[in-house]
C-alpha positions in Angstrom: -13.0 60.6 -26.4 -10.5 60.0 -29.4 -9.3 64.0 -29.2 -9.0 63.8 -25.5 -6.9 60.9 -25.3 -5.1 62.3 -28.5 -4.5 65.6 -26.6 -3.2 64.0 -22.9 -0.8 61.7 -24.9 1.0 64.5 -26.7 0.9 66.3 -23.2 3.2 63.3 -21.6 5.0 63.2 -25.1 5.8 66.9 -24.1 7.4 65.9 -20.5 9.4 63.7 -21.8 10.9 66.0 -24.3 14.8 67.5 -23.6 13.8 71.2 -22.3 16.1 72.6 -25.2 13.7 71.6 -27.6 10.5 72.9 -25.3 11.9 76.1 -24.7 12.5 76.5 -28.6 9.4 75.8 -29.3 8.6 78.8 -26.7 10.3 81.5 -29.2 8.6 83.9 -31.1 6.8 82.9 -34.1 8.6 83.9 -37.4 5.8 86.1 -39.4 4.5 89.6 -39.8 4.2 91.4 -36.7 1.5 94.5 -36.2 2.0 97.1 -33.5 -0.6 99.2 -32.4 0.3 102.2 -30.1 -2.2 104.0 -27.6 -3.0 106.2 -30.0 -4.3 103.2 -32.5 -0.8 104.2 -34.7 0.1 100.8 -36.7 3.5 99.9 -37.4 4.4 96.6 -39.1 7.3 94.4 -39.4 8.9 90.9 -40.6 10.3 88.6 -37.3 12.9 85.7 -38.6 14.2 84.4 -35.6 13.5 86.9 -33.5 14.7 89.4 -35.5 12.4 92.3 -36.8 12.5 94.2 -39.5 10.1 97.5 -40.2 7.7 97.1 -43.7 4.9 98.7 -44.7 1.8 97.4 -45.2 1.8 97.0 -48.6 4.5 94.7 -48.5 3.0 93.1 -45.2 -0.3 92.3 -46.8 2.3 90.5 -49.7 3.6 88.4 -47.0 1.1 87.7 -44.8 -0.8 85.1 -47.7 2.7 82.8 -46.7 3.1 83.4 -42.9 0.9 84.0 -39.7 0.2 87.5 -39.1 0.8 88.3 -35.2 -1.2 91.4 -33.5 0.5 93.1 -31.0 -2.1 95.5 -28.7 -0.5 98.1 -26.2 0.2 95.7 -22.5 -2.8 98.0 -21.0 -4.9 96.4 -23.3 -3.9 93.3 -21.8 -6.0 91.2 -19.3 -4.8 88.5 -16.6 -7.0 86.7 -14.3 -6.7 83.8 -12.1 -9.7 81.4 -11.6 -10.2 77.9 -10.2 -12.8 75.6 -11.7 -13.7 71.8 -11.6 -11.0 69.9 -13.1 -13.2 68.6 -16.1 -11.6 67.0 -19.8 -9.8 70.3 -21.7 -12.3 70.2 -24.2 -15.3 70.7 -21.7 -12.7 73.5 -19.9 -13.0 75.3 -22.8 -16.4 75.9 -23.2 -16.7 75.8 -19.0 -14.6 79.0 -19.6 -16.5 80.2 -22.4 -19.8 80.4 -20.7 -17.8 81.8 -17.0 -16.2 84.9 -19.0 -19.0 86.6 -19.3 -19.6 85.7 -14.9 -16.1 86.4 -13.5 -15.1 89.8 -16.5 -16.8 92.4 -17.8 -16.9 91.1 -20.7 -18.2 88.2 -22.8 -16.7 85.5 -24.8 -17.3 87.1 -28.0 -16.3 90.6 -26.9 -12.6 89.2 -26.5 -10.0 87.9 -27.6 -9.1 85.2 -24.8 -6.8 82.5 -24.3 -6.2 80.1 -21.2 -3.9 77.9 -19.6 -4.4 75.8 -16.4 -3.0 73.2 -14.0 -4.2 70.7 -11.6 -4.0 71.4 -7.9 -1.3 69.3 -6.2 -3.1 69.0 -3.5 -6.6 68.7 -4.7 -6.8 67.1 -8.0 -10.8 67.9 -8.3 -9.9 71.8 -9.1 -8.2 73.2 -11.6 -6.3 76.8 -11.6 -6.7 78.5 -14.7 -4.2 81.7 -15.9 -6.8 83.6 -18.6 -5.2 86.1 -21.1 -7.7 88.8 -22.2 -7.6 91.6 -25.0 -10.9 93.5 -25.8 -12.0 93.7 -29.0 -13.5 96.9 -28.9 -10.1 99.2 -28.3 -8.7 96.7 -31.7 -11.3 97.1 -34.1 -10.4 99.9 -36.3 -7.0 98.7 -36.3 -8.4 95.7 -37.4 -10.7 97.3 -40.1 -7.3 98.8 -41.4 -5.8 96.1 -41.7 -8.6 94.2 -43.3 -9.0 97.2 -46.2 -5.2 96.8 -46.7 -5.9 92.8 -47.1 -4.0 92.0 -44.2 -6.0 89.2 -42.2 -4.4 88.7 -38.5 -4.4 85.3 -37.2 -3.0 85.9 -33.3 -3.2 88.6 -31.1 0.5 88.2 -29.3 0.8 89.3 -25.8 3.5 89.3 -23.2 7.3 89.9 -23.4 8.4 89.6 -26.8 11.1 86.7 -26.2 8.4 84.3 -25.0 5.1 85.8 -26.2 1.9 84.4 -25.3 -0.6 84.1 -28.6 -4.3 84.5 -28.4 -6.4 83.0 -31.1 -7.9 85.8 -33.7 -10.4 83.6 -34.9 -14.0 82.7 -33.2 -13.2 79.7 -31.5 -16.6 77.8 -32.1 -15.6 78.1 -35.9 -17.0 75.7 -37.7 -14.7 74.9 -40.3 -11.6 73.8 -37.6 -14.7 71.9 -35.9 -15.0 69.9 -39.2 -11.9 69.8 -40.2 -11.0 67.7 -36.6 -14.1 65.8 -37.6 -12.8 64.7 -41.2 -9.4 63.6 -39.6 -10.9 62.2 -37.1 -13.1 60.3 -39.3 -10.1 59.0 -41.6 -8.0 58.0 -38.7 -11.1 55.8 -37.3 -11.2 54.5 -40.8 -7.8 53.9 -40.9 -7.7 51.7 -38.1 -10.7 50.0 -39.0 -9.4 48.7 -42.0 -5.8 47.7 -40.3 -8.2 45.7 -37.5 -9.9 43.9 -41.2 -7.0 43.2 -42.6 -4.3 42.0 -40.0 -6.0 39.1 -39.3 -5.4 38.0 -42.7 -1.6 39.1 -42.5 -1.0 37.2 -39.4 -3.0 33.9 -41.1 -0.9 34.2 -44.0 2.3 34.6 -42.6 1.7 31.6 -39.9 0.8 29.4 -43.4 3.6 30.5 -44.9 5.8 29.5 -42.1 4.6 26.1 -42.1 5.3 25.6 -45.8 8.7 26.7 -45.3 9.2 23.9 -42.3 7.2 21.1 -44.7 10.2 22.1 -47.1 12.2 22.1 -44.8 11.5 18.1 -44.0 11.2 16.9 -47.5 14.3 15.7 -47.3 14.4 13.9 -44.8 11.4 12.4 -45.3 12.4 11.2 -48.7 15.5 9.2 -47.4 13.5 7.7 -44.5 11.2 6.6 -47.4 14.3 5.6 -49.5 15.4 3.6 -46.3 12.3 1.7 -46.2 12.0 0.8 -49.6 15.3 -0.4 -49.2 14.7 -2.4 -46.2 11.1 -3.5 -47.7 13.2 -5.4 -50.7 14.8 -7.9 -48.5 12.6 -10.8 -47.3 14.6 -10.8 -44.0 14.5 -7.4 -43.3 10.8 -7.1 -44.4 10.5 -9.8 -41.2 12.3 -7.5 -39.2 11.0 -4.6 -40.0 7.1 -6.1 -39.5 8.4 -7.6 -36.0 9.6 -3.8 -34.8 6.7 -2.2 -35.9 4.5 -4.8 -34.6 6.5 -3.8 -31.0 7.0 0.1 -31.1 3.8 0.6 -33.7 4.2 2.3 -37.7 5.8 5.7 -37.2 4.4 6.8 -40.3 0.6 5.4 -40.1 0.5 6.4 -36.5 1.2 10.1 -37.7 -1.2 9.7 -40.6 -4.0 8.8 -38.0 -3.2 11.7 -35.5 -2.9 14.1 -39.2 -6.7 13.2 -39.8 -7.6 13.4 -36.3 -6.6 16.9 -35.4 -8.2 19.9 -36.3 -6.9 22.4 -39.4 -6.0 24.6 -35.9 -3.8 22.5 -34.5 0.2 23.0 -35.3 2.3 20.1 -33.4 5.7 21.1 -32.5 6.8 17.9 -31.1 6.1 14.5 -31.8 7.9 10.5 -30.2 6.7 7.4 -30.4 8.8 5.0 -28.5 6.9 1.1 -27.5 3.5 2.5 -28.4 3.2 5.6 -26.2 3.2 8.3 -28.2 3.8 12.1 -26.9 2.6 15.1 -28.7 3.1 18.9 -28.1 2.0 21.8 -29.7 -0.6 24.8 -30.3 -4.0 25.2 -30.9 -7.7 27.3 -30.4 -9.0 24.2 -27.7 -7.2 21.8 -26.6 -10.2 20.0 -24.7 -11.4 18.8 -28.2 -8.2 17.2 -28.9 -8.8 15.2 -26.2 -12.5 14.1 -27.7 -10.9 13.4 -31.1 -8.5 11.0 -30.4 -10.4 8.9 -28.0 -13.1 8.6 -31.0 -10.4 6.8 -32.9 -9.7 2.7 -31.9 -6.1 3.2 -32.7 -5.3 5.4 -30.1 -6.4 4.5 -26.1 -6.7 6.5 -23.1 -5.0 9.6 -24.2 -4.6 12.8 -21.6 -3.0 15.8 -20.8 0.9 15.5 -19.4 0.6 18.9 -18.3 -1.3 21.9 -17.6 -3.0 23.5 -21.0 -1.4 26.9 -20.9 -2.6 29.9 -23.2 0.0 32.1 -25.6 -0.2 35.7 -24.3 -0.9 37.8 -26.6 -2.8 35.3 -29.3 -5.8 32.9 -29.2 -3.9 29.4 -29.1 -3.1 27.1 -26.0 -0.4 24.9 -25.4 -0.5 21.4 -24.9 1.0 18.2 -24.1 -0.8 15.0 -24.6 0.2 11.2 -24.0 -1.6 8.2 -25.4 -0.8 4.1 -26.2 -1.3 3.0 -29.9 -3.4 -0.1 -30.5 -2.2 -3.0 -31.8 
């Protein structure tokens, strides 16, 4: 499921991309280049964009450990056929294919080397049309066995017109070392986001605590000249009196947020906060806001409190928002 979704996202990536950079990619592969005539004569040659140049094979067999070495057959060995089949995953096309070759040619899948490309129907989105490229292997294989006793392995067999050549896979494609190869990256990439799916949660906790420190720093001092402010206040008999009377009124700013502290959950994260003639209003986040609710009515201090608004949830995280509104005891 991973390699299909992997492959259909780099074929949107691919539309989007400017057509310059497509049609570049279209180009002839720089490498060593083999051509066999008709009458099995090989010839070899260096391509650097585009550009060949004749060697022998001595010097192609030196080469060809650092680039791809392309085969090019005579166009009569060359096979085209059309075919329409079930439009099915690519991966399951591939093997669908393997299996009709030996149906719709004369040939099986091992007896060639094969290539395919294919498009869904416009019209009719269940089939697929399919373009196969075929060379036979048998009209190749003493070339091939000359090229193997010089120690020249090839790795394409390259068809078509030579500014936009079409490449055919050398290798078996059921081989099992690209099979485990795809598995092993698979298998780290799984792993890979397994342990970002462990470890984020413990990023995003950090960072949230850390932004709350910074905002209790933030306070400090203010908080320290409100207490400076009462203390002075506190020292006068007078304004002790007055100070007693008002918070007898409005209710203690301070102990009235020291109850609501202990009363909400380690979750919660209140963003506002007013008290004004012993209705108090409080905003803010948290994982259930019903429970809030079941908290404070627990306490004595606080009466009747409810929701002054709808309980919405963040999109995109686990919290809600809410509002609530309650009267402080006297």
């Amino acid at each position: 499921m991973l390699a299909e979704f992997f492959s259909w996202w780099v074929a949107r990536i691919d539309e989007l991309l400017p057509t310059g950079w497509t049609h570049a990619a279209a180009r002839p592969r720089d490498g060593v280049v083999v051509d066999v005539s008709k009458g099995r004569d090989i010839t070899a040659s260096i391509r650097h964009r585009g550009i060949g140049r004749v060697i022998g094979l001595g010097a192609a067999a030196r080469i060809a450990g650092r680039k791809p070495v392309m085969l090019r057959p005579p166009p009569s060995f060359v096979l085209v056929k059309h075919h329409v089949v079930p439009t099915v995953p690519r991966r399951d096309l591939d093997r669908m294919l393997f299996h009709e070759l030996s149906r719709i040619t004369p040939f099986s899948a091992d007896r060639l080397f094969w290539h395919w490309e294919g498009s869904v129907r416009r019209g009719d989105r269940t089939r697929t049309e399919t373009i196969l490229t075929m060379v036979p292997k048998e009209p190749l294989e003493a070339a091939l066995a000359e090229l193997d006793t010089a120690g020249i392995k090839v790795d394409f067999i390259e068809v078509g017109p030579t500014d936009k050549p079409r490449l055919l896979p050398a290798a078996d494609r059921a081989e099992p070392g690209n099979r485990l190869a795809l598995a092993h990256r698979l298998a780290w990439f799984c792993g890979g986001l397994a342990v970002v799916a462990l470890v984020l949660p413990f990023i995003i906790q950090d960072y949230g605590l850390r932004s709350t420190d910074a905002s209790i720093a933030e306070l400090q001092p203010a908080i320290r000249q409100v207490e400076a402010l009462r203390r002075g206040l506190a020292a006068s008999t007078g304004a002790h009196d007055i100070l007693m009377r008002e918070a007898e009124r409005t209710g203690d700013v301070l102990q009235v947020l020291a109850t609501v502290t202990r009363i909400l959950p380690d979750d919660t994260y209140l963003t506002d906060f007013a008290l004004r003639e012993r209705q108090m209003t409080i905003s803010g986040r948290t994982a259930s806001a019903p429970r809030l609710i079941t908290g404070l009515s627990a306490d004595p201090a606080i009466r009747e409190p409810a929701f002054t608004a709808p309980v919405t949830r963040t999109e995109g995280a686990a919290s809600e928002v809410f509002s609530i509104k309650a009267e402080i005891a006297r």
